[in-house]
Wavefront OBJ file of the C-alpha trace (Angstrom):
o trace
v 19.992 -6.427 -33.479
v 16.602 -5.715 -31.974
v 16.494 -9.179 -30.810
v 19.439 -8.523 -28.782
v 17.904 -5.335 -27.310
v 14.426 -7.057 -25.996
v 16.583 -9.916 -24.337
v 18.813 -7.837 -22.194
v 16.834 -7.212 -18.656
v 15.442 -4.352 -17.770
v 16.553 -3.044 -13.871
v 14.294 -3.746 -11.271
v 12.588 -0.338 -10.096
v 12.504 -0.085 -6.490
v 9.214 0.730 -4.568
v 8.547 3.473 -1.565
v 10.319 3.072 1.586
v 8.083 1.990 4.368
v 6.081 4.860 6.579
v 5.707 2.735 9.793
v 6.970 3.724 13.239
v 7.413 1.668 16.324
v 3.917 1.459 17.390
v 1.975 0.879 13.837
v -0.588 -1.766 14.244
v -1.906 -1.711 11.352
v -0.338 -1.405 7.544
v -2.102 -0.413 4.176
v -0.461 -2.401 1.325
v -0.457 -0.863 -2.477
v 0.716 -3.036 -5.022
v 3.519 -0.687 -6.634
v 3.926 2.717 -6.902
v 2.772 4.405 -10.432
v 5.001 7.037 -12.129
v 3.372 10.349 -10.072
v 4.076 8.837 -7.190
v 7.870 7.824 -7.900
v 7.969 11.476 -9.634
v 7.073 12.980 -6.363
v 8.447 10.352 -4.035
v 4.491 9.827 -1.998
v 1.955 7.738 -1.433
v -0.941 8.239 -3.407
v 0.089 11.767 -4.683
v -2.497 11.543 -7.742
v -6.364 13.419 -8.452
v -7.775 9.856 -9.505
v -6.791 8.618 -6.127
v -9.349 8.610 -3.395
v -6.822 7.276 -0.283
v -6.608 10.755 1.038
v -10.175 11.265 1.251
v -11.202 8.152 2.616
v -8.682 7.705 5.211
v -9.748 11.376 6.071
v -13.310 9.880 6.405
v -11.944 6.874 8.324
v -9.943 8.921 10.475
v -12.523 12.002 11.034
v -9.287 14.018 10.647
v -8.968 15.968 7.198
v -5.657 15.368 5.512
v -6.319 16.693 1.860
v -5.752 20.307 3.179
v -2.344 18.936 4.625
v 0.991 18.917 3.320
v 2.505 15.046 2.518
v 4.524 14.992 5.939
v 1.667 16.296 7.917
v -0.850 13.854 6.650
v 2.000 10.943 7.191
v 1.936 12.258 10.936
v -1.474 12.019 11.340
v -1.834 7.998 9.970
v 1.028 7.157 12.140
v -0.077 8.960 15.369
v -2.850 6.220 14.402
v -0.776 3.710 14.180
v -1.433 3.194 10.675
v 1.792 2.854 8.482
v 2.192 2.285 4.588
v 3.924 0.200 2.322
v 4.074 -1.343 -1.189
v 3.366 -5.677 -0.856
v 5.763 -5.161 -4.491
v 9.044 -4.684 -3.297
v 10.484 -3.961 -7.419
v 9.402 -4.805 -10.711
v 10.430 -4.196 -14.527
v 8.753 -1.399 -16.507
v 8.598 -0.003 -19.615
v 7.320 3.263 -19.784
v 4.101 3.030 -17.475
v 3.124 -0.364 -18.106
v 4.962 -2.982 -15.426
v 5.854 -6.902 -16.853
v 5.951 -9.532 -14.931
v 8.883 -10.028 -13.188
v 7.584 -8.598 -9.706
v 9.874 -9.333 -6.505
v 7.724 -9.532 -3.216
v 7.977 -8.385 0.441
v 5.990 -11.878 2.101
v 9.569 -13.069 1.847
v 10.110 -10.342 4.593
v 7.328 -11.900 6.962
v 9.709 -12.464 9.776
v 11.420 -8.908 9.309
v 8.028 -6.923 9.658
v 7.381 -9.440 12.482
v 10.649 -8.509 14.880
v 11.122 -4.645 13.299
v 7.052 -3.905 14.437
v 5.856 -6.487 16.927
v 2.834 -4.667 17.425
v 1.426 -4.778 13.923
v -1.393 -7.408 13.652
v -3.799 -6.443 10.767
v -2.855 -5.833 7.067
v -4.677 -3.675 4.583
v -4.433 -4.277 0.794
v -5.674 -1.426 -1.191
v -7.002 -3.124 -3.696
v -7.161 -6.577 -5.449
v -3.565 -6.358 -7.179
v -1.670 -6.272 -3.563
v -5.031 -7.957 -1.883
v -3.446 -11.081 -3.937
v -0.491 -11.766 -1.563
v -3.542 -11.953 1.629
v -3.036 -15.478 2.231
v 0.567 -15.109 2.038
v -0.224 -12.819 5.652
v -2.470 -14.510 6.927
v -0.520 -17.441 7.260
v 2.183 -15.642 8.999
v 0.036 -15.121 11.263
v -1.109 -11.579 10.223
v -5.129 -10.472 10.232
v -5.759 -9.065 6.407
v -8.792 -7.221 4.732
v -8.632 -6.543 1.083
v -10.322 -3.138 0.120
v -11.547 -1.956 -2.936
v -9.344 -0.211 -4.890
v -8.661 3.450 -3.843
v -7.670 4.518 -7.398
v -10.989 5.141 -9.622
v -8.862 3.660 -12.432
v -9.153 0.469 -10.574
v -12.299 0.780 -8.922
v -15.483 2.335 -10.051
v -17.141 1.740 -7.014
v -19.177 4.868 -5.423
v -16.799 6.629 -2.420
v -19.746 5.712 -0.079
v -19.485 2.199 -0.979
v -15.350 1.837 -0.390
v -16.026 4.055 2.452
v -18.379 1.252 3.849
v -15.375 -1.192 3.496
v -12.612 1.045 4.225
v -13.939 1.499 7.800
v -12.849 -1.617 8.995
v -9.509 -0.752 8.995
v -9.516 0.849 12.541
v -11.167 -2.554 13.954
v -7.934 -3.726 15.098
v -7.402 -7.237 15.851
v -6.512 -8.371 19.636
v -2.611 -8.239 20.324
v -0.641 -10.925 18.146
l 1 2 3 4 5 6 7 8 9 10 11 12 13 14 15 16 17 18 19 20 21 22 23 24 25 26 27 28 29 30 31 32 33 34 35 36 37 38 39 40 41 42 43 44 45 46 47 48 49 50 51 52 53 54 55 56 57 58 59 60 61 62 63 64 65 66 67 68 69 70 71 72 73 74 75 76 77 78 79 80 81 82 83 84 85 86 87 88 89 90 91 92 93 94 95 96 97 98 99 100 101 102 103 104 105 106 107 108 109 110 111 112 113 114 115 116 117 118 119 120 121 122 123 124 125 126 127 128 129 130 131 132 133 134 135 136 137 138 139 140 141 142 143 144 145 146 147 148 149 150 151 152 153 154 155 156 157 158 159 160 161 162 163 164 165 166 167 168 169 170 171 172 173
């Protein structure tokens, strides 16, 4: 009987929604969300996470005294939007398996719905994996260190270093 229970799929859990507006240039790509952040429906909501910090560094604007929506505002009045490069996956508990289901097959749609986005972000080396999927669509791509210090143990001066390149946006694609 347990056989039968392993073999029946599990239901694909589907990532964030996008935060991009009409003029984002440039995206930051997560793999997938983890459970605090489908619990709370946000980007990055957890204490292990650095994003808020560095893109308050990167920005010179603070956004870890801000509310969720206000700090969304502020990366968007940048013309920075966010998104998960894993558009569902399986998961048991917290652990995901391996049936993932992409966005690159939505190249084209990212292409026509923001025509002004040329450079792709991938926080970290689990999303940074779908790069050359980007790049040739066309897209320019940097892969940052991990923001999460589960992933990365890397000093916050040193992903600070790397996570400043974001704002060098490429010319117009």
């Amino acid at each position: 009987m347990s056989g039968l229970l392993l073999s029946v799929p599990l239901a694909p859990l589907p990532g964030l929604e996008p935060v991009m507006a009409p003029d984002t240039r440039i995206v930051i790509l997560c793999s997938y969300p983890g459970k605090d952040a489908f619990e709370k429906n946000e980007y990055y909501p957890g204490f292990q996470n650095e994003f808020w910090e560095l893109m308050s560094a990167v920005l010179g604007h603070s956004l870890t005294d801000k509310s969720y929506e206000k700090r969304l505002q502020v990366l968007l009045s940048h013309g920075i939007g966010l998104w998960d490069v894993i558009s569902a996956c399986q998961s048991r508990g917290s652990l995901k398996t391996v049936l993932r289901e992409t966005r690159p097959e939505q190249l084209a749609y990212l292409k026509e719905k923001w025509p002004l986005l040329g450079k792709i972000c991938f926080n970290g080396q689990p999303s940074g994996e779908y790069a050359p999927l980007f790049e040739e669509a066309g897209f320019t791509t940097l892969v940052l260190p991990s923001s999460s210090f589960v992933y990365s143990k890397q000093s916050f001066e040193t992903k600070l270093a790397q996570w400043l390149h974001i704002l060098l946006v490429p010319d117009a694609v």
